[in-house]
N, C-alpha and C positions, 0 to 999 in steps of 0.2 A: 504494500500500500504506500509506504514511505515514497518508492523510488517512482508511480505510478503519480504520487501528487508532485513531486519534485523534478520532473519529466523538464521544465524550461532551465530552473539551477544547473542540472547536469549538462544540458546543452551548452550554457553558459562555460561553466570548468570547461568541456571541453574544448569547448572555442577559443579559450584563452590559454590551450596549451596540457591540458590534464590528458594523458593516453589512459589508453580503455583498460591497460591493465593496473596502472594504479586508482583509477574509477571504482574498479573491478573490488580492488581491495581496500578502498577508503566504506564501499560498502559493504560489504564482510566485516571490519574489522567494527564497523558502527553496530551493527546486527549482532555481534559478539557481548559488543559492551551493554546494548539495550537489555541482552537477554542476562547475562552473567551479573549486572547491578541490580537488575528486577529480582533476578533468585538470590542474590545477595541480600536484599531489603526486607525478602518475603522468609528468609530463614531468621533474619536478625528479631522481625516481629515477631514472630512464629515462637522461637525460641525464649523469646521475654514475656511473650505471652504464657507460655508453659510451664516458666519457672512461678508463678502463680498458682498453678495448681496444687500442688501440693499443698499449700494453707487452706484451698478454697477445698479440697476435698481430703482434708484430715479424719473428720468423722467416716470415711469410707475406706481407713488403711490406707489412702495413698500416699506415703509419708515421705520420699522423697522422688526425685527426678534425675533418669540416667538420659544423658543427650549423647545420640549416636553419631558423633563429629564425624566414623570414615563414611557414614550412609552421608550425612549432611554434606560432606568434600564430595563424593561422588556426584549427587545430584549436582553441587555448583561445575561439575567439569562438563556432567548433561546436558549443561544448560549451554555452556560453553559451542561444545560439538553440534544441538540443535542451533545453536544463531548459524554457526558455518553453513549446517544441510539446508535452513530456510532463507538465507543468503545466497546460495550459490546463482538458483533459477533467476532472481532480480537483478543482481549485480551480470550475470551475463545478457540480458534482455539492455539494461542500460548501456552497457558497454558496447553494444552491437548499434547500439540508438544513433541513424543520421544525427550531424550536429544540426543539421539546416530547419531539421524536423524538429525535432527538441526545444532551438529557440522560438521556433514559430509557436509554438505551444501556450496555451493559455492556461 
């Protein structure tokens, strides 16, 4: 969606000199970081939210909290490898995108 609404910018970069394969990987590496700060944020709430439990559910034996750091590093590297797999189809569609087309683009 990113590169579908950003279709005249890219034409831009390219016209002023940006090749398709650093295009290429300006989008990738953005796709990377959207995704790996997103599960970055959402483990960090996730995780402060859960140290909570424990107080909130004492009368039910739940008495402390074990956080699975390699599950949770896993998932951030998941996150990692999906921005590259959901990146690759865009960043090649844009890369291939006439410049002439792109700036004409509204």
């Amino acid at each position: 969606l990113s590169v579908v609404e950003r279709t005249r910018e890219i034409g831009l970069l390219r016209a002023v000199g940006l090749g398709r394969a650093q295009l290429a990987t300006t989008i990738v590496v953005e796709s990377v970081l959207v995704a790996v700060f997103g599960t970055a944020v959402g483990l960090v709430v996730g995780t402060g939210l859960a140290a909570a439990l424990p107080s909130v559910l004492a009368d039910e034996g739940f008495t402390t909290l074990a956080v699975p750091w390699a599950q949770l590093g896993a998932m951030l590297a998941l996150a990692a490898v999906v921005g590259v797999v959901a990146a690759v189809w865009p960043a090649t569609r844009a890369a291939r995108l006439p410049v002439l087309d792109a700036v004409s683009q509204e």
